[in-house]
C-alpha positions as CSV (number, residue, x, y, z in Angstrom):
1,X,7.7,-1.0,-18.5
2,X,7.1,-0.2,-15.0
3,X,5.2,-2.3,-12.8
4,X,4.3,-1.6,-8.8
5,X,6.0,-5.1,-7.4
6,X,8.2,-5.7,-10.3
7,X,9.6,-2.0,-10.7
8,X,11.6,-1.6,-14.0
9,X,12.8,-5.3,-14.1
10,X,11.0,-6.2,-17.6
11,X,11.3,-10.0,-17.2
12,X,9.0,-9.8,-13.5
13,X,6.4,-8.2,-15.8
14,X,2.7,-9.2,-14.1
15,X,1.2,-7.5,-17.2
16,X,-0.5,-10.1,-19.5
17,X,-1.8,-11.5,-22.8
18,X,-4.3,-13.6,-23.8
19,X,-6.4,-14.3,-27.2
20,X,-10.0,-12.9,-26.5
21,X,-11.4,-14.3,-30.0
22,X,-12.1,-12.6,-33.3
23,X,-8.3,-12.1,-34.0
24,X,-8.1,-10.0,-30.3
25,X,-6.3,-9.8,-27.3
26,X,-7.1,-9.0,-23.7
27,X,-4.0,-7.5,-22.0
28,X,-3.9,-7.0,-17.6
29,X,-2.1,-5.4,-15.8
30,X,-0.6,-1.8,-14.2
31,X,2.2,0.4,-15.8
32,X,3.4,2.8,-13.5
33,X,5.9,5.9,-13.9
34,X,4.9,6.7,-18.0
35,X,6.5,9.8,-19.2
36,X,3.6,11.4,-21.7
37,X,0.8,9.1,-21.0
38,X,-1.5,12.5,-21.4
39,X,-0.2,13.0,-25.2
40,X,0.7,9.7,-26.4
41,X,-1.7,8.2,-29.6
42,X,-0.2,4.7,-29.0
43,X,1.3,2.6,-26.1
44,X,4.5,0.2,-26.4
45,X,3.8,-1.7,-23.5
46,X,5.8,-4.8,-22.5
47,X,4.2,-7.7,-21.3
48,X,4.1,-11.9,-21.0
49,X,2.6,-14.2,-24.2
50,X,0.4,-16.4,-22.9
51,X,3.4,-19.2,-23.3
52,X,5.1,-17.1,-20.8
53,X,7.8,-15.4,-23.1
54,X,8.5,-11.8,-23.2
55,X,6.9,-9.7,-25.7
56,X,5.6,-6.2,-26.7
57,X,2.3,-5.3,-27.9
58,X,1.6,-1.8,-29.4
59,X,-1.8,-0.4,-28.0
60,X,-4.1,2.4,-29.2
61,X,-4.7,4.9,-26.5
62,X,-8.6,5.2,-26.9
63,X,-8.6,1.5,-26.6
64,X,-11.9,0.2,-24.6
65,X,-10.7,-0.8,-20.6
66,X,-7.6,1.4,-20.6
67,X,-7.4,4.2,-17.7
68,X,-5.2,6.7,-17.0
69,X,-4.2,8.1,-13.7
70,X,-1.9,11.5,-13.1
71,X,0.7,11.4,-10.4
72,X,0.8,14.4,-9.1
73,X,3.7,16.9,-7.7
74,X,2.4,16.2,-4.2
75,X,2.5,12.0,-4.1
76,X,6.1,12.9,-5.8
77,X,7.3,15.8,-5.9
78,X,11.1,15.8,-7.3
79,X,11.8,16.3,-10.6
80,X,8.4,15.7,-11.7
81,X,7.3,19.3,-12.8
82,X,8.9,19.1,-16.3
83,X,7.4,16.0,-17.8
84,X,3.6,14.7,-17.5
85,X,3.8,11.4,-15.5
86,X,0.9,8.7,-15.2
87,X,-0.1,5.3,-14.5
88,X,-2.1,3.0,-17.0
């Protein structure tokens, strides 16, 4: 839910949806601060509907486009040592 300039406020999400053909979307945008990115299967990831209302999309993790980036304990390192965090 996370977002660089929004933070944790889901309704400033910058993350978007739009219909890409053949029954498919195209989502943009930067998470930031996901607990388990490394192990997840599946993303819940919160974003805006091309009408501009909040919705939620469920996205597989081997899913073409997507990246993943640690955060390491040096850019952060309190309380981070028990949980895998990343950005997507």
């Amino acid at each position: 839910m996370t977002e660089q300039h929004g933070g944790s406020q889901v309704y400033a999400t910058a993350t978007r949806a739009t219909q890409a053909g053949n029954g498919t979307w195209l989502v943009t945008g930067t998470k930031t601060w996901i607990s388990r990115l490394t192990e997840a299967a599946v993303f819940c990831v919160f974003l805006a509907a091309p009408d501009g209302r909040l919705t939620a999309a469920v996205i597989d993790a081997r899913a073409d486009g997507l990246s993943r980036h640690l955060i390491t304990r040096r850019a952060c390192p309190d309380g981070l040592g028990a949980s895998c965090t990343s950005t997507a």
